[in-house]
VOMI-814637 format. One record per residue: residue number from 1; residue in one letter; chain; y, x, z of N, C-alpha, C, O in turn. Coordinates in steps of 0.2 Angstrom, whole numbers. Layout:
N
@num->NUM, residu->A, chaine->A, nY->Y, nX->X, nZ->Z, caY->Y, caX->X, caZ->Z, cY->Y, cX->X, cZ->Z, oY->Y, oX->X, oZ->Z $
...
This chain:
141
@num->1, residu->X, chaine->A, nY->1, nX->35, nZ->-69, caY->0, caX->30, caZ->-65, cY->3, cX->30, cZ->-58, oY->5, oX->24, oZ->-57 $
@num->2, residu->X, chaine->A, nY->4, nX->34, nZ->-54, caY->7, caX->38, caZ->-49, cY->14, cX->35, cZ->-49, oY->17, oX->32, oZ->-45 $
@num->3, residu->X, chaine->A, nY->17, nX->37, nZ->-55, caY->22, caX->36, caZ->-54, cY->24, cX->30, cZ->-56, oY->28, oX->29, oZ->-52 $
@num->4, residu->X, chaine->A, nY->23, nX->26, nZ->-59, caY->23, caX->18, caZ->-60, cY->22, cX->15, cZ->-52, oY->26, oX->11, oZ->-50 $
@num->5, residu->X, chaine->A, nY->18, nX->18, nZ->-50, caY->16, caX->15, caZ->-42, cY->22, cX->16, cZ->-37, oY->23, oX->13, oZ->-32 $
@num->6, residu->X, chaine->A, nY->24, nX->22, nZ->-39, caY->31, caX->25, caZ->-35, cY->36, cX->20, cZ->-37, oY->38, oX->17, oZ->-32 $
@num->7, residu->X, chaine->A, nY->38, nX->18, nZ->-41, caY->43, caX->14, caZ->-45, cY->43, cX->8, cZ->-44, oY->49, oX->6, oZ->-43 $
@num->8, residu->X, chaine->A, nY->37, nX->3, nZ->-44, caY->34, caX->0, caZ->-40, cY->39, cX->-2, cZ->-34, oY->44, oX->-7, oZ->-34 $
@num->9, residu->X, chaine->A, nY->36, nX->4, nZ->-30, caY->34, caX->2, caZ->-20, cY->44, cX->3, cZ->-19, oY->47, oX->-1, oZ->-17 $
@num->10, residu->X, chaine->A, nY->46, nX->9, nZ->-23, caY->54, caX->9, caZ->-23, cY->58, cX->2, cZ->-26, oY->61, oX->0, oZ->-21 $
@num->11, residu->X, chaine->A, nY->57, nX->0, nZ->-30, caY->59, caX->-6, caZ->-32, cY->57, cX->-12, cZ->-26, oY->62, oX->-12, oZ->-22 $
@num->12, residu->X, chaine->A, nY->50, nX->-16, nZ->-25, caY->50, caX->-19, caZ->-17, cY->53, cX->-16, cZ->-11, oY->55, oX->-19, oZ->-7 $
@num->13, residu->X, chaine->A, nY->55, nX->-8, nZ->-11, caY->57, caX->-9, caZ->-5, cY->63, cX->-8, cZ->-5, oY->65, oX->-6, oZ->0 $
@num->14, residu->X, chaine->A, nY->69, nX->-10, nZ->-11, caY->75, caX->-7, caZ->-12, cY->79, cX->-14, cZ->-14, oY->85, oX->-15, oZ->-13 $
@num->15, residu->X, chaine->A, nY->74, nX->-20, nZ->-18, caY->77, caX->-24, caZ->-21, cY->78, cX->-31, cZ->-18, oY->72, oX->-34, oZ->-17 $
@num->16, residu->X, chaine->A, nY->84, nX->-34, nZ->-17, caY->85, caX->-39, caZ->-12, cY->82, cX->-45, cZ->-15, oY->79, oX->-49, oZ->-12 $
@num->17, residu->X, chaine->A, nY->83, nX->-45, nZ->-21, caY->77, caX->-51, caZ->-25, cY->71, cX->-52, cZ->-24, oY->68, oX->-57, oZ->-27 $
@num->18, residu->X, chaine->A, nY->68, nX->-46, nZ->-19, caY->63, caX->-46, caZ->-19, cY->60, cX->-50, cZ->-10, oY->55, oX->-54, oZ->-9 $
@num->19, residu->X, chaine->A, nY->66, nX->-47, nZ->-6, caY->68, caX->-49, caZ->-2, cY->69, cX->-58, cZ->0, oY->66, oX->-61, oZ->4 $
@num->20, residu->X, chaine->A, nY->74, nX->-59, nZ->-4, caY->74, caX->-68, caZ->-7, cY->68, cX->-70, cZ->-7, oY->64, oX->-73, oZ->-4 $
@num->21, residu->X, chaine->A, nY->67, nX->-67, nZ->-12, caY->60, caX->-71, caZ->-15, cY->52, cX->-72, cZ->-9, oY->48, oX->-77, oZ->-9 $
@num->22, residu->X, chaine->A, nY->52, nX->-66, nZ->-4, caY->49, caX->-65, caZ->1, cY->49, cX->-72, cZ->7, oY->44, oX->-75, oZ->9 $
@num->23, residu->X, chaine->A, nY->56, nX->-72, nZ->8, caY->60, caX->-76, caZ->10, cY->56, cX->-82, cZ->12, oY->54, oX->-85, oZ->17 $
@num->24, residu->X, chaine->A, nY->59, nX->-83, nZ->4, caY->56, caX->-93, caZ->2, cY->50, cX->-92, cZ->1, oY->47, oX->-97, oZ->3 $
@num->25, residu->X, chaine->A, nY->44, nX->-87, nZ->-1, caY->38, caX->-89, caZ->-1, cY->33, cX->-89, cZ->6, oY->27, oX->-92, oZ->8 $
@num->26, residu->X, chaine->A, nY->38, nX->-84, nZ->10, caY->36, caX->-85, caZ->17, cY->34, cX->-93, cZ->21, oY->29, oX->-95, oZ->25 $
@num->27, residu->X, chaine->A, nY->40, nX->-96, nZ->19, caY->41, caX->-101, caZ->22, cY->36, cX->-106, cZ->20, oY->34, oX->-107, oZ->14 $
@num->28, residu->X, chaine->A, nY->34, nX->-110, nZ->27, caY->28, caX->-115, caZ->23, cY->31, cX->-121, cZ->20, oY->28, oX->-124, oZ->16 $
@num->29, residu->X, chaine->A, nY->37, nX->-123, nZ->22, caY->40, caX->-128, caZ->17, cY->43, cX->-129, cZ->13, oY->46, oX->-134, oZ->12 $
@num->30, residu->X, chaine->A, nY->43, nX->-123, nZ->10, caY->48, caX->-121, caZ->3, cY->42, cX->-117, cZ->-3, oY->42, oX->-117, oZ->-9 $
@num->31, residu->X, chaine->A, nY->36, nX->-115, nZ->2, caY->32, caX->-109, caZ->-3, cY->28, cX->-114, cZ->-9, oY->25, oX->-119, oZ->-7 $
@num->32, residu->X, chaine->A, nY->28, nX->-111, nZ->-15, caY->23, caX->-110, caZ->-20, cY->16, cX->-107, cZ->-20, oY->11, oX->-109, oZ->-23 $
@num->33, residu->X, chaine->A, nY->16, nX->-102, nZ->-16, caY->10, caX->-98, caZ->-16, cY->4, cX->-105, cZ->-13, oY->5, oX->-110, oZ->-11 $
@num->34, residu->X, chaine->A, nY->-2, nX->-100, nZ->-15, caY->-8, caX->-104, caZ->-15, cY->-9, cX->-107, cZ->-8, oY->-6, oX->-103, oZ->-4 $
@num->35, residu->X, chaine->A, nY->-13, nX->-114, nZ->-5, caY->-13, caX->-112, caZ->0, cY->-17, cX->-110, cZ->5, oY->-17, oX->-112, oZ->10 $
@num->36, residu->X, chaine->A, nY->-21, nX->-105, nZ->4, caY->-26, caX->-101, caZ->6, cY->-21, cX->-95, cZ->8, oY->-21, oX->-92, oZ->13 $
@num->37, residu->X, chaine->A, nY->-16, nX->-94, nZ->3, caY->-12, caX->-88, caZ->4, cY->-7, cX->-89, cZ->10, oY->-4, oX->-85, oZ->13 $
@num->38, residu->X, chaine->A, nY->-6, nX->-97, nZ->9, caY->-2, caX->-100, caZ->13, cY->-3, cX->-100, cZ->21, oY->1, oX->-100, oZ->26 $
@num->39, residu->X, chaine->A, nY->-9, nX->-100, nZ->21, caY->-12, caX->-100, caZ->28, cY->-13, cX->-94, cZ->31, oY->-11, oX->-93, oZ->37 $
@num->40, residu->X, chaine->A, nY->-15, nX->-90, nZ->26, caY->-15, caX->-82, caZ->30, cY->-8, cX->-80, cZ->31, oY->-8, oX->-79, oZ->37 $
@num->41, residu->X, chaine->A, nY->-4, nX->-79, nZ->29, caY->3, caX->-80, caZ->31, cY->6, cX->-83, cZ->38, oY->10, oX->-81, oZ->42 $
@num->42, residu->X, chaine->A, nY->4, nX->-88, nZ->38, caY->5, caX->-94, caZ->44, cY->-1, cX->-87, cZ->51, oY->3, oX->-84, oZ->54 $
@num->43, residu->X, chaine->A, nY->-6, nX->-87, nZ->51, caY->-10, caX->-84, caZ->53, cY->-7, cX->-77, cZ->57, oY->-9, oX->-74, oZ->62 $
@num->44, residu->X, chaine->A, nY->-2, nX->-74, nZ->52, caY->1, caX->-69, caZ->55, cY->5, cX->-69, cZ->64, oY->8, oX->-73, oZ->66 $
@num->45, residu->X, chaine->A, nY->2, nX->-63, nZ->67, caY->7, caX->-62, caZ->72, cY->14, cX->-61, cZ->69, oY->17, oX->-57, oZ->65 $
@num->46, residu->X, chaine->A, nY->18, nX->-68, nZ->75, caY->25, caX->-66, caZ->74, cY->29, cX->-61, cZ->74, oY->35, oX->-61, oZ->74 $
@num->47, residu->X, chaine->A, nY->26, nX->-56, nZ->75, caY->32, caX->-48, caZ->77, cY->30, cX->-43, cZ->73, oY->32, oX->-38, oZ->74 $
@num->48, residu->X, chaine->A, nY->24, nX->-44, nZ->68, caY->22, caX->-39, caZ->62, cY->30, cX->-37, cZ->57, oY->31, oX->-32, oZ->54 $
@num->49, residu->X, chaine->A, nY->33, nX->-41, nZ->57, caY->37, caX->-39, caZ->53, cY->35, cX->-42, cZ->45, oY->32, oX->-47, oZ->44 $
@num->50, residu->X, chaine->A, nY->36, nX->-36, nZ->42, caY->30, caX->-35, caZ->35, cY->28, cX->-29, cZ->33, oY->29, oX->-26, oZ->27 $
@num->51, residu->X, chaine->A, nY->24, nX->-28, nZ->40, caY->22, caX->-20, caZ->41, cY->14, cX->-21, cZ->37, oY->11, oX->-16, oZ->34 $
@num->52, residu->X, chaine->A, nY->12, nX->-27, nZ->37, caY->4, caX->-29, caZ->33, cY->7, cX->-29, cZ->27, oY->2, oX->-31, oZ->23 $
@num->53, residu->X, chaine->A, nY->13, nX->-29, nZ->22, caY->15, caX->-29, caZ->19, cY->15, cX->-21, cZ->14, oY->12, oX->-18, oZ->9 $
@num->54, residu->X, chaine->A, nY->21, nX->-19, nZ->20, caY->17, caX->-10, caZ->17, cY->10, cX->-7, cZ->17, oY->7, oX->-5, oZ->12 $
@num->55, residu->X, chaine->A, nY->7, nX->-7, nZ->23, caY->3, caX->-6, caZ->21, cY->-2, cX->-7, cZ->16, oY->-6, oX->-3, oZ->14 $
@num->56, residu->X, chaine->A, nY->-2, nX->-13, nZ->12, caY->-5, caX->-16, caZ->6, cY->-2, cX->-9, cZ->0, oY->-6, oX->-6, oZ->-3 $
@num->57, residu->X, chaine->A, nY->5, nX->-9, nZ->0, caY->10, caX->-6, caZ->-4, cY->7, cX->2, cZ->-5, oY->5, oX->6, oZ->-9 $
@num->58, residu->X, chaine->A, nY->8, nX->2, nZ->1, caY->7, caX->12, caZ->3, cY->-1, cX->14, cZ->2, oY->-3, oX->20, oZ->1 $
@num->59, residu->X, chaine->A, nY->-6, nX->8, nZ->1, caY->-12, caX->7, caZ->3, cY->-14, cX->10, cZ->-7, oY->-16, oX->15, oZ->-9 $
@num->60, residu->X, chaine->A, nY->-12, nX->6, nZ->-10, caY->-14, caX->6, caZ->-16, cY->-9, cX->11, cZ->-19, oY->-10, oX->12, oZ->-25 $
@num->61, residu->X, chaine->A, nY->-2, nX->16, nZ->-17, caY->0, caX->22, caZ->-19, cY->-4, cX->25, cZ->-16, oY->-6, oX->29, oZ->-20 $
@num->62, residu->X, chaine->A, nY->-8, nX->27, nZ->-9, caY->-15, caX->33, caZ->-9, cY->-20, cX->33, cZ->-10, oY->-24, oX->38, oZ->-10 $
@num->63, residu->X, chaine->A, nY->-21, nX->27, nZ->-12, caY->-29, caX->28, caZ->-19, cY->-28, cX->29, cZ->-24, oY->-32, oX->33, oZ->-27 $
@num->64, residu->X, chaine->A, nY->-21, nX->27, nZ->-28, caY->-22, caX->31, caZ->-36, cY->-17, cX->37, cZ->-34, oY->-16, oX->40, oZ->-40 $
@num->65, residu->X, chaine->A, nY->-14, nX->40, nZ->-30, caY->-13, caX->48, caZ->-28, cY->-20, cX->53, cZ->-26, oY->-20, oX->59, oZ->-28 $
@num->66, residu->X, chaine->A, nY->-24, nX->48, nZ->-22, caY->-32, caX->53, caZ->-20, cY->-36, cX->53, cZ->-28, oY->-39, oX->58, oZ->-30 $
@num->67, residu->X, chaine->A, nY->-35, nX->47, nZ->-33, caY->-40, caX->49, caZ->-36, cY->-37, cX->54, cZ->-43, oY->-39, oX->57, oZ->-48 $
@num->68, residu->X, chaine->A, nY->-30, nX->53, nZ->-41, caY->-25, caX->57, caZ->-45, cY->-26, cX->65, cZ->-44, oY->-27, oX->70, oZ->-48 $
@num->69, residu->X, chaine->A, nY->-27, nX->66, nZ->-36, caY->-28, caX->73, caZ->-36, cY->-35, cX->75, cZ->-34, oY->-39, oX->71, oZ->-32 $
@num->70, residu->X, chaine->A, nY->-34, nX->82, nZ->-36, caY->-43, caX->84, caZ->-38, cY->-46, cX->86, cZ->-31, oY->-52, oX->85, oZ->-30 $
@num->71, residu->X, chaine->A, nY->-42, nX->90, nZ->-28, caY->-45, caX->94, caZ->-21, cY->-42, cX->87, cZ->-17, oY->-37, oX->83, oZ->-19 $
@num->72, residu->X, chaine->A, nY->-48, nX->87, nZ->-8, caY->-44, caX->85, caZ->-4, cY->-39, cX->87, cZ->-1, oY->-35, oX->83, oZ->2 $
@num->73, residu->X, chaine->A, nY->-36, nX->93, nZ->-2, caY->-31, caX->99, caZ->-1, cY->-25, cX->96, cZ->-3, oY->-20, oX->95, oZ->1 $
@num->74, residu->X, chaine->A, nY->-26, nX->94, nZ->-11, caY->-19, caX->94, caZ->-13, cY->-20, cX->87, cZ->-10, oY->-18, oX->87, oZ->-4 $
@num->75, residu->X, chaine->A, nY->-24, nX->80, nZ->-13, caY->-23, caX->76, caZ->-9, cY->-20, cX->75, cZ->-1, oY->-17, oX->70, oZ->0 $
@num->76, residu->X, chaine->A, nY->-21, nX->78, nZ->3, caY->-18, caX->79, caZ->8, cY->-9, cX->80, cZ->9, oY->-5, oX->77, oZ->12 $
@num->77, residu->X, chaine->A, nY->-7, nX->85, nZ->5, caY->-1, caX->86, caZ->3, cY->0, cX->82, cZ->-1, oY->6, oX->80, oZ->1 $
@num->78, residu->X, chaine->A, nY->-2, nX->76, nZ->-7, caY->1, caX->73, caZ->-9, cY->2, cX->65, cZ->-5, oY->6, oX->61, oZ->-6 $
@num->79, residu->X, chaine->A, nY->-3, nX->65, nZ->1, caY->-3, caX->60, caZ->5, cY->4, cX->59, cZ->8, oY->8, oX->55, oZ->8 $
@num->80, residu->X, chaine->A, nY->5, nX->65, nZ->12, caY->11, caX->68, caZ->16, cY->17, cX->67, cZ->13, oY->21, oX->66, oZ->16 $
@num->81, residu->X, chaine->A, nY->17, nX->69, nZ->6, caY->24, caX->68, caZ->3, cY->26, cX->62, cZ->3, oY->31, oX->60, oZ->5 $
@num->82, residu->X, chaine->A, nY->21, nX->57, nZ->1, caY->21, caX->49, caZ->-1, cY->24, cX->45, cZ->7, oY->28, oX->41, oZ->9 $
@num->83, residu->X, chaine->A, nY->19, nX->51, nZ->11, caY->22, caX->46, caZ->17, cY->30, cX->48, cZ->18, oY->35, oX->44, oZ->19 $
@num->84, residu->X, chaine->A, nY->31, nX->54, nZ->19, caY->39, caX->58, caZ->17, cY->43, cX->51, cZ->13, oY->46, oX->47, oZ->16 $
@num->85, residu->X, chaine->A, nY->40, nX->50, nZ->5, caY->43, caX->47, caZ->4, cY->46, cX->40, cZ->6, oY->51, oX->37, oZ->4 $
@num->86, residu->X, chaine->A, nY->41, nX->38, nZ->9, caY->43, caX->29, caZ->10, cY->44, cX->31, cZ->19, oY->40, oX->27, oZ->23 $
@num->87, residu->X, chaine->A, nY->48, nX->35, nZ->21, caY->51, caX->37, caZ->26, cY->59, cX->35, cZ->23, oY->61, oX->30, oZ->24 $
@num->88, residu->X, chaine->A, nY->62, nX->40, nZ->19, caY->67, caX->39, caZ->15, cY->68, cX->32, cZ->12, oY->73, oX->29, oZ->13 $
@num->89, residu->X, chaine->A, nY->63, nX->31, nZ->10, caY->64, caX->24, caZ->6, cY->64, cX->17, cZ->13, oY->67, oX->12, oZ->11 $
@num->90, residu->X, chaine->A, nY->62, nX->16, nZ->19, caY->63, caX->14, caZ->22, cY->72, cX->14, cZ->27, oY->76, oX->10, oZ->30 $
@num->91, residu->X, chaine->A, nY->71, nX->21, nZ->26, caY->80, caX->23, caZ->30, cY->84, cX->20, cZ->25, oY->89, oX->17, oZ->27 $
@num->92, residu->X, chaine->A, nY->83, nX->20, nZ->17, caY->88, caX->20, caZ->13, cY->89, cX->11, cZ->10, oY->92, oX->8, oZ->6 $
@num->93, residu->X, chaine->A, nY->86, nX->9, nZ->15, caY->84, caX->1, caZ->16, cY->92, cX->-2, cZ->19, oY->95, oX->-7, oZ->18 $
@num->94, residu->X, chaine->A, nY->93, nX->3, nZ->24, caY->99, caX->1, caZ->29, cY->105, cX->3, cZ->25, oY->110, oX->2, oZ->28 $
@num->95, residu->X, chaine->A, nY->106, nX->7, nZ->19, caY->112, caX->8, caZ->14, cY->112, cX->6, cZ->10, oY->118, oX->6, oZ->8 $
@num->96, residu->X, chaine->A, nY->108, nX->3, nZ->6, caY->107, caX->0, caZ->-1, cY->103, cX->-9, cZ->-2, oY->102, oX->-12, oZ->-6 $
@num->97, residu->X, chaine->A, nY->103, nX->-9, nZ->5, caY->102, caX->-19, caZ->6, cY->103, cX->-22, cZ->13, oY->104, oX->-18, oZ->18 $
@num->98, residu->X, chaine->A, nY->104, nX->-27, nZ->14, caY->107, caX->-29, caZ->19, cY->100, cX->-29, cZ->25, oY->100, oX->-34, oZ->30 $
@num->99, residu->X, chaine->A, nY->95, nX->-25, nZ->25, caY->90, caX->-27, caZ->29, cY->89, cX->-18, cZ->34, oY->93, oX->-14, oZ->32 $
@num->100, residu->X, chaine->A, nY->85, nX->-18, nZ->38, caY->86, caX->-12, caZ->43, cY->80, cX->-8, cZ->41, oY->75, oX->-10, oZ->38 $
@num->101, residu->X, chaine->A, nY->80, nX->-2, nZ->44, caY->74, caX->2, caZ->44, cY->70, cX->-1, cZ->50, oY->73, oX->-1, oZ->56 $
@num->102, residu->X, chaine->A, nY->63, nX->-3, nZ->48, caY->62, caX->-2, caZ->56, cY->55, cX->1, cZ->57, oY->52, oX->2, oZ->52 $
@num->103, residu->X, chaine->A, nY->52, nX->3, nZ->64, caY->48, caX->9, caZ->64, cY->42, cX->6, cZ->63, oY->37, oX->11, oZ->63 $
@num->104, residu->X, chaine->A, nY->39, nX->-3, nZ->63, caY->34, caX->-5, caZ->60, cY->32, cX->-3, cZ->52, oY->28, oX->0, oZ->48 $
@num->105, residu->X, chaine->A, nY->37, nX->-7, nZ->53, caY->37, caX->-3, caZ->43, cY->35, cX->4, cZ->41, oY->32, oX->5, oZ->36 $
@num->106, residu->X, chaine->A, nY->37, nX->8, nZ->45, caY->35, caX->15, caZ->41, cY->28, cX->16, cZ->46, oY->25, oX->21, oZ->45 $
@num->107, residu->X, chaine->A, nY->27, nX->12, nZ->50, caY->20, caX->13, caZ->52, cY->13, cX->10, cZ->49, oY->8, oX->13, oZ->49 $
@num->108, residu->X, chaine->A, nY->16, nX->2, nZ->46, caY->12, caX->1, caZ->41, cY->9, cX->5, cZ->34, oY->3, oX->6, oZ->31 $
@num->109, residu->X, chaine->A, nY->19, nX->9, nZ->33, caY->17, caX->13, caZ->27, cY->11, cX->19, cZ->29, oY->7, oX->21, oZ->25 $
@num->110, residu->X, chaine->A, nY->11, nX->22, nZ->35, caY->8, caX->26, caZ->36, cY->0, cX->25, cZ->39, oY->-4, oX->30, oZ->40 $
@num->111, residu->X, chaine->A, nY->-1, nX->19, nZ->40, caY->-7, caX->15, caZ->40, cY->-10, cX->15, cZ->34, oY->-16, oX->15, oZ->33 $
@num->112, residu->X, chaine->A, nY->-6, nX->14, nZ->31, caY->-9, caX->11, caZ->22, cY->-12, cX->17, cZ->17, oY->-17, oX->17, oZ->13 $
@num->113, residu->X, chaine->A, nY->-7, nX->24, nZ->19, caY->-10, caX->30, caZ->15, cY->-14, cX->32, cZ->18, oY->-19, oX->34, oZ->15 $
@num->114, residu->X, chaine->A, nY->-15, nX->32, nZ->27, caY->-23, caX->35, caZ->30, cY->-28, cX->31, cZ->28, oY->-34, oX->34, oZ->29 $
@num->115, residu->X, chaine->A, nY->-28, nX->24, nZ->27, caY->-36, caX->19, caZ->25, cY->-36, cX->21, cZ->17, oY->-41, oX->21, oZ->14 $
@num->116, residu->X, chaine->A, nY->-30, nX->23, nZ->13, caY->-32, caX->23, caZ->7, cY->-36, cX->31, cZ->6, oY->-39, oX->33, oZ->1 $
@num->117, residu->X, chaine->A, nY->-36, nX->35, nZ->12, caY->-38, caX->42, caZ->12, cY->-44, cX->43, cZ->16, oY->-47, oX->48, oZ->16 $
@num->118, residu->X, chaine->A, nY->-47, nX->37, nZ->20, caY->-52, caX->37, caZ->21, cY->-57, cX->33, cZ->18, oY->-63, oX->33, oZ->20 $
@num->119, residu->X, chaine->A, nY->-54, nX->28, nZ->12, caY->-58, caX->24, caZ->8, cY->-59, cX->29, cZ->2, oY->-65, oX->29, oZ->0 $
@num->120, residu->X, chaine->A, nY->-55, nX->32, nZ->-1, caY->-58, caX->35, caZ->-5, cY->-62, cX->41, cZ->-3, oY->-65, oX->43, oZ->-8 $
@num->121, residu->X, chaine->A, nY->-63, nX->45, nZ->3, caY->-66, caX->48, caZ->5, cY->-72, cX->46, cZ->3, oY->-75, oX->48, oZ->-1 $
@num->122, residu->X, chaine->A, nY->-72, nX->41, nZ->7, caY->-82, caX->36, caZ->9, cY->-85, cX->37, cZ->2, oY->-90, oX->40, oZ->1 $
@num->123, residu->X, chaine->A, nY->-79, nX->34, nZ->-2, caY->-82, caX->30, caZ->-8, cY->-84, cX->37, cZ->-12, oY->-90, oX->36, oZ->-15 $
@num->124, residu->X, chaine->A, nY->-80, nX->44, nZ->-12, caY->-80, caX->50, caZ->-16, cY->-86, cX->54, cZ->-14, oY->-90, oX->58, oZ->-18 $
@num->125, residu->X, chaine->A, nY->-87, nX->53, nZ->-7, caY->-92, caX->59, caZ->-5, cY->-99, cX->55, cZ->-3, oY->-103, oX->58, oZ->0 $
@num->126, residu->X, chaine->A, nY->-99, nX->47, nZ->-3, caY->-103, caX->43, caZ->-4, cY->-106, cX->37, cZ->-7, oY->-112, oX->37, oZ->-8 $
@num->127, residu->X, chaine->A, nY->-104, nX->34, nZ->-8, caY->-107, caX->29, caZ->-13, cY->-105, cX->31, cZ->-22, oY->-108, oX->29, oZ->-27 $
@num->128, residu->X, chaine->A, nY->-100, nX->34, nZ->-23, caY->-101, caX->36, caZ->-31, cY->-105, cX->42, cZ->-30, oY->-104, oX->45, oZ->-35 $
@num->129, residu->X, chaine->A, nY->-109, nX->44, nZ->-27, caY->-112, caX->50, caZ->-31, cY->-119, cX->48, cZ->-30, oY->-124, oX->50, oZ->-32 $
@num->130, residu->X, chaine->A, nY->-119, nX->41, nZ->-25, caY->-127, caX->37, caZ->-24, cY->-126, cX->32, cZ->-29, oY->-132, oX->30, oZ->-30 $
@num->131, residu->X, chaine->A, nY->-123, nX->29, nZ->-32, caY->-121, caX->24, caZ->-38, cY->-122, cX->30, cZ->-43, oY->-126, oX->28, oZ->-47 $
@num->132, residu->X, chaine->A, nY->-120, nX->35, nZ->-44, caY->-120, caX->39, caZ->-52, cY->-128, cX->42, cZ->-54, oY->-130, oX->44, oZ->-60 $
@num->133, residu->X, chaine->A, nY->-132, nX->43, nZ->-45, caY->-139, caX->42, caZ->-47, cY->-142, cX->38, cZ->-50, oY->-146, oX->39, oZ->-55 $
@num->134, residu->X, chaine->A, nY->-141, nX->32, nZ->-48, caY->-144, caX->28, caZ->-49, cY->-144, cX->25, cZ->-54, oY->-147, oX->20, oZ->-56 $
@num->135, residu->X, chaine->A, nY->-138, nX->27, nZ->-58, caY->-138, caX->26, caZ->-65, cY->-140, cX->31, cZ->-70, oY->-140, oX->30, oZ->-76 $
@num->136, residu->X, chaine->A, nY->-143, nX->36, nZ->-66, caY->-143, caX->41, caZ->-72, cY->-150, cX->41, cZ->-71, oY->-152, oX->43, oZ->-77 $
@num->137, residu->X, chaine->A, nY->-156, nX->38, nZ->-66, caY->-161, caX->37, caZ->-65, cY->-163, cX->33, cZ->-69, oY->-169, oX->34, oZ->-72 $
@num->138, residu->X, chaine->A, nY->-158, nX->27, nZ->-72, caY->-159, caX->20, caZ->-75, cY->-159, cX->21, cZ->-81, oY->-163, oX->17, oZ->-85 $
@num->139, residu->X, chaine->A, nY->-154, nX->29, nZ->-86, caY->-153, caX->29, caZ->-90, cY->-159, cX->32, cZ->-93, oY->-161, oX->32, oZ->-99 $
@num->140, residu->X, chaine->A, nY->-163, nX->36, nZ->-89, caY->-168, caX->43, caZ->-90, cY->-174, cX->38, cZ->-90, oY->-179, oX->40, oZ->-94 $
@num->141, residu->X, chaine->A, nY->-174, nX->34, nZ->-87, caY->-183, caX->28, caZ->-86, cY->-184, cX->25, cZ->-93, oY->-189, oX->21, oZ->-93 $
């Protein structure tokens, strides 16, 4: 699953179709997208970039990386490589597409693996293990 996710986030961040496509759906008098979606969009600060973009991206590669690894230990080293990686993968944005590395983007990306290492945190050492009583209670009654 990891690696699909890897494949993924390299692909959006590599591929100028994707880019295009960003483009026109950005735009409110060209976009498709819903307009509820259209709105939030509009709603953006003009100078985010599409650093709420990675974020989303890197957000959902460090939740199926946290629940991929078993210890918070490795999780941390595997958090660190991902961020490593979409470090790379934003530098290599400026050699393989016509668009620039910029240092929001890899900020987002690095916003998105720390909420996804503090949500699975919450969720691991709090509410599944108050959720897994409560059904074993349910199931024992």
């Amino acid at each position: 699953m990891l690696a699909v996710v890897l494949v993924v986030n390299t692909f959006l961040a590599l591929s100028e179709s994707v880019v295009d496509w960003w483009s026109r759906e950005s735009d409110p008098t060209s976009s498709n997208l819903p307009q509820v979606v259209q709105e939030i969009l509009e709603a953006r600060p003009a100078n985010t970039s599409d650093a709420d973009l990675h974020l989303v991206m890197w957000f959902v590669a460090g939740v199926v990386a946290c629940t991929v690894a078993r210890t918070w230990r490795s999780r941390m080293w595997l958090l660190l490589a991902l961020f490593a990686y979409s470090a790379v993968l934003e530098a290599a944005q400026g050699l393989f597409t016509n668009r620039q590395a910029e240092w929001i983007d890899l900020a987002g990306n690095g916003l998105g693996l720390a909420l996804a290492a503090a949500v699975t945190y919450v969720v691991g050492t709090h509410l599944w293990p108050r959720l897994r009583a409560v059904v074993r209670r349910g199931v024992h009654d």
